[in-house]
N, C-alpha and C positions, 0 to 999 in steps of 0.2 A: 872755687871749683866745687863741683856737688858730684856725690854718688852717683854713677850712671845708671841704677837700677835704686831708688836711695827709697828708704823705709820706713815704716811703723805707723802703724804697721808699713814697714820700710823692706822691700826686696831687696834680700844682702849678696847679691852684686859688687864689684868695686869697679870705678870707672865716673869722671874719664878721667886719662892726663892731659898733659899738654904734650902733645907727638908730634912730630917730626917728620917720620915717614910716612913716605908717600899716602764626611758625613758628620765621625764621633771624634778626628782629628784631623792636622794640616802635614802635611808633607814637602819636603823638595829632595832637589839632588842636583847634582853638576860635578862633572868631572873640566878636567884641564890639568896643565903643566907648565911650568914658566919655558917660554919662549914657544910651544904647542897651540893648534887653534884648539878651543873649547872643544869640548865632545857633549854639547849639550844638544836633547831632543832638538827636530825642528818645530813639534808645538810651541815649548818653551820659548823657539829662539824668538818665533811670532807674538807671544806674549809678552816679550820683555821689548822689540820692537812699538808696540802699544802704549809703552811707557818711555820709548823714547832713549831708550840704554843702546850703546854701540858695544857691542861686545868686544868687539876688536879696541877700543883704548882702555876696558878695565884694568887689565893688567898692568898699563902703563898710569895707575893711578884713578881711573871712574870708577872705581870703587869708592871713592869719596866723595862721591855725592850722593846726599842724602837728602836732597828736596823733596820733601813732602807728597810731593805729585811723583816723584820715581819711588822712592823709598816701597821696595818688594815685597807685601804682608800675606797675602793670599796664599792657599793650600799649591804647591808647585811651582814657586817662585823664588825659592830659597836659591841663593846664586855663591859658590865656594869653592872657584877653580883654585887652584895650588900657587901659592905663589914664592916660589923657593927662596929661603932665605930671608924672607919678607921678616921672621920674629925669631931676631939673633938674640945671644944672651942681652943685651944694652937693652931693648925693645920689651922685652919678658920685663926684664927688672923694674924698667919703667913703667908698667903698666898699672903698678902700686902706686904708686906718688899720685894719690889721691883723699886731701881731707872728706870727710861727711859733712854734710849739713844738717843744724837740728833738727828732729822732727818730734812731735809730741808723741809720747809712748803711752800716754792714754787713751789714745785717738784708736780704741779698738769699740765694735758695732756692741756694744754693751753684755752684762753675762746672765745668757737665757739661759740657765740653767744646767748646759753642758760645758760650760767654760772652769772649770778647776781654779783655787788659787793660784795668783800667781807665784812661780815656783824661785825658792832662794837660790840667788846662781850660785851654779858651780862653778870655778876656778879650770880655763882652758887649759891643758896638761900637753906640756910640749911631747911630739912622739920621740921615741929613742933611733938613733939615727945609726945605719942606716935604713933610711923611710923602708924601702924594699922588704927589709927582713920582718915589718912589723905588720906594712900596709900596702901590701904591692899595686890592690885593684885598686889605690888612693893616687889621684893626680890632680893637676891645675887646668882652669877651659881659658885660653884667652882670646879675643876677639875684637874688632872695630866696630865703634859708633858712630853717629855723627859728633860725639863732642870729642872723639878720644881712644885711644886703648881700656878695655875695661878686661877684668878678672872674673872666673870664679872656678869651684871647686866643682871634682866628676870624680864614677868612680865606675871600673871595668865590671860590667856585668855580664854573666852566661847570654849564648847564642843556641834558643833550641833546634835551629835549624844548623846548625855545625859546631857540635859539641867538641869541646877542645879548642878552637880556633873561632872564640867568637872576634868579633871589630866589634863591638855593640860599648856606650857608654850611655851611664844615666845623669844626666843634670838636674837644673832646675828648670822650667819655661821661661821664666826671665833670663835667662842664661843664653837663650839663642833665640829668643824675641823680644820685643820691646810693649808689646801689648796692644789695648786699644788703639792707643794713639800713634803706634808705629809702624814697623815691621822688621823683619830677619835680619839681625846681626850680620857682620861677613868677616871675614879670615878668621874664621873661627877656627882654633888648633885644640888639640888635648896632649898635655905634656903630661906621661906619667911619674911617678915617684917623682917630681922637679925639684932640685937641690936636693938629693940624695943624701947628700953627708951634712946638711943642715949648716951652711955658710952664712955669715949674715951680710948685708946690702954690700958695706964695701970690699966683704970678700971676693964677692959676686964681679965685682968691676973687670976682674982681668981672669974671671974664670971662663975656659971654653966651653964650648958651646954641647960638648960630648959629657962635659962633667954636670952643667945646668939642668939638660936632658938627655941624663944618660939613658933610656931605651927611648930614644927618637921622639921626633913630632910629627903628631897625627892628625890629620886635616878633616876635616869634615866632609860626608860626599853625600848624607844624606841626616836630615834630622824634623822630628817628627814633634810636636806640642799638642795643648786640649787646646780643641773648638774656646774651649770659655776661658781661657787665660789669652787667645789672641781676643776674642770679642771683649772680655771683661776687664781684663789686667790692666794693672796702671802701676806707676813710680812707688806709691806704697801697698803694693798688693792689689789693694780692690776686691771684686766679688771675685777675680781668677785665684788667689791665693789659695784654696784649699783645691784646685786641679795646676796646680802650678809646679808642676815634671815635663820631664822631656827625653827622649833618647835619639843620639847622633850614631851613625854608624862612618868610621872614619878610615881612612888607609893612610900609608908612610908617606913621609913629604918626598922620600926619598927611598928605593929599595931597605925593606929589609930580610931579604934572603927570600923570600916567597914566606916568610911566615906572618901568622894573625898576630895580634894585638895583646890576645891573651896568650898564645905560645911565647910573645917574646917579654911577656913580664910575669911569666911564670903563675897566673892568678886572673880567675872571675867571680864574683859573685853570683850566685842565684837571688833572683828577685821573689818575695815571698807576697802575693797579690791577695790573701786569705789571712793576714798577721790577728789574733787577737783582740778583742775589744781593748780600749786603751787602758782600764782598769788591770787589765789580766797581765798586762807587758811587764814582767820585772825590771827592765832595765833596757836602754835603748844605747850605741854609743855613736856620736857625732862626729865626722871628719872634716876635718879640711884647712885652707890656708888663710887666716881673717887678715884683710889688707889694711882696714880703718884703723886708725889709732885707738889702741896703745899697740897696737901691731904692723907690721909693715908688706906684707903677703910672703915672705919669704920663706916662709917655716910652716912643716905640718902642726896642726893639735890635734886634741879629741878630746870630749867631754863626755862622761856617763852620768846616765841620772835615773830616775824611773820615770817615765811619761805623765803628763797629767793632758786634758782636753782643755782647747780651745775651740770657741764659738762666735764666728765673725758675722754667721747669718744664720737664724733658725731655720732656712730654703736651704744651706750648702753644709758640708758633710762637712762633721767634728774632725778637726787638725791636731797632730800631737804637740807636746809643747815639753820642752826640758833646760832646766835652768843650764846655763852657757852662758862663759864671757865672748866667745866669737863674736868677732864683728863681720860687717863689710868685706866679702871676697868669701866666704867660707859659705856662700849659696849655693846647692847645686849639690855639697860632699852629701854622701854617705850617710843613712842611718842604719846600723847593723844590729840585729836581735836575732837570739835563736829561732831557726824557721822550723817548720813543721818535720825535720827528721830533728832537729834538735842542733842543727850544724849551724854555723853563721850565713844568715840572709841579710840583704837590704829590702826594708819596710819603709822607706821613707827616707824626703832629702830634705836640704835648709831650706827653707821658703823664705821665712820674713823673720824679725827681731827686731827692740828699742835700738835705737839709734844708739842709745847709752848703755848698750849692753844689757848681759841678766838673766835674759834668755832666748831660746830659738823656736820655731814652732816648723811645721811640715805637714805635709798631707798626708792623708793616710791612702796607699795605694788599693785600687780597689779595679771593677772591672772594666773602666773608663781604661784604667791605666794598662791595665794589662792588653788592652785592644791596641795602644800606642805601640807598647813591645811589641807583641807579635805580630803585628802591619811592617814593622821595619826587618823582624827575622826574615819574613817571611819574603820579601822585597830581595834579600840578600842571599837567599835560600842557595841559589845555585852558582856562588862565585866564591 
């Protein structure tokens, strides 16, 4: 079994298992409901016709075909009707049971000069439970591939088009794309705070499904990547790795009372699009759930370190880099530094790390990125 997103420079993704059931960016959306007809455009429907997709058997499982000739990559093609129930507690848990395969962690484009030592890791520091009270915008992305269930980490960001009540999450681009070579993940969900009181695997066996994800699951109904993480991206980064973000905007699988995302987990971050040159950053901290061994994805962590730069191409834009033992699954969380009033921002998510640990690297968000956010507020402005 190999990482579904696998690294090193390796995209820490975790995925797959063995499962059982059933211009400057790219965009989609799709609505639906189990046992509901789709509510997708009729462009869209003509384009996925093109390719040869029946709408009407996804639900009953065409979501699992991923032939190459169907597999959805293009800007508006992203397809993520609801499919209730689809990722019960059993499903989540499983979606971890995924060894890595080795990859050489030297195998980085050499150090031209803006590349920093590489940084002594720091030791993953489990969160104090409960998750909520420490880390509320912190939760889990999970989703299907063609090999499998795969993981990674997200984390609830502000909505400036509806302040207080954003749906807005930020991952990583390999997190709800597969790259070059592919295209758009599907049943993508976002479980926030997930295992709240921090149970380990075979706690998890017979715990329900309100305790696993206690404030709900959140489906995907639109999600947004760079141009050059679908053009460039590959299994270990590639040239996409220093634009390799993404933000999904997602609603309940299920009512929840008419309220957002952010109302119902108490917490968003402000994304900070201006952060510091990386020498200036004192201190960055990293979230999320690492699925690869010596970890199992079940547990929050976080690591703080002071950022050092990384340099994969003298053409692409200096990446942060901070010593972390996260592995595999722990792509996509959070990086949090005081933002420009001095409160806590996210500057940045997991992008890539050695296979073997040690450390993580991220992009630095800049006006690329900030064009992804605001194309998705802006989409959602009036609902």
């Amino acid at each position: 079994m190999a990482l579904g997103a696998a690294l090193v420079l390796t995209a820490t993704a975790c995925g797959p298992t063995e499962d059982n059931a059933g211009g400057d960016s790219s965009s989609s959306q799709a609505d639906g409901s189990n046992g509901d007809k789709f509510e997708i455009p009729a462009d869209l429907k003509d384009k996925l016709k093109e390719h040869g997709i029946d709408l009407d058997k996804w639900e009953a499982g065409g979501w699992k075909n991923f032939d190459k000739d169907k597999w959805l990559r293009e800007a508006g093609e992203f397809v993520n009707p609801i499919i209730e129930d689809l990722w019960d507690p059993d499903r989540m848990r499983d979606a971890d049971k995924n060894p890595d395969r080795g990859v050489d962690d030297n195998d980085i484009s050499g150090d031209q000069g803006v590349t920093d030592p590489t940084p002594e890791p720091v030791e993953a520091a489990a969160v104090k439970t409960p998750y909520h009270d420490r880390s509320p915008a912190s939760g889990k992305l999970f989703f299907d591939g063609p090999d499998g269930s795969m993981v990674c980490s997200a984390t609830v960001v502000k909505d400036p088009a509806n302040p207080g009540k954003s749906n807005m999450v930020w991952t990583a681009g390999h997190c709800v794309h597969a790259g070059a070579k592919g295209g758009w993940y599907r049943n993508m969900i976002f479980v926030p705070s997930y295992n709240n009181s921090g149970k380990s695997a075979a706690e998890l066996q017979n715990a329900p499904k309100e305790e696993v994800a206690p404030y709900g699951v959140w489906w995907g109904d639109w999600a947004q990547t760079s141009d050059q993480w679908i053009e460039r991206g590959g299994p270990t980064g590639g040239a996409g790795a220093p634009h390799d973000f993404a933000v999904m905007h997602v609603k309940p699988e299920k009512g929840s009372e008419g309220k957002s995302l952010e109302e119902t987990v108490g917490s968003a971050l402000p994304v900070d699009f201006d952060a510091p040159a990386v020498p200036q950053v004192k201190s960055l901290t990293a979230t999320g759930y690492p699925a690869a061994p010596p970890f199992d994805g079940q547990k929050l962590f976080q690591c703080a370190d002071k950022p050092g730069r990384l340099s994969l191409s003298k053409s692409e834009p200096t990446m942060y880099r901070v010593g972390c033992t996260m592995t595999g699954g722990s792509s996509g969380g959070g990086w949090v530094a005081p933002g420009q009033d001095g409160k806590p921002a996210l500057v940045s998510n997991t992008s890539i790390g050695p296979v073997t640990a040690g450390w993580l690297a991220g992009p630095r968000l800049g006006k690329e990125a900030e064009g992804i956010y605001e194309a998705v507020s802006k989409k959602f402005a009036d609902q």
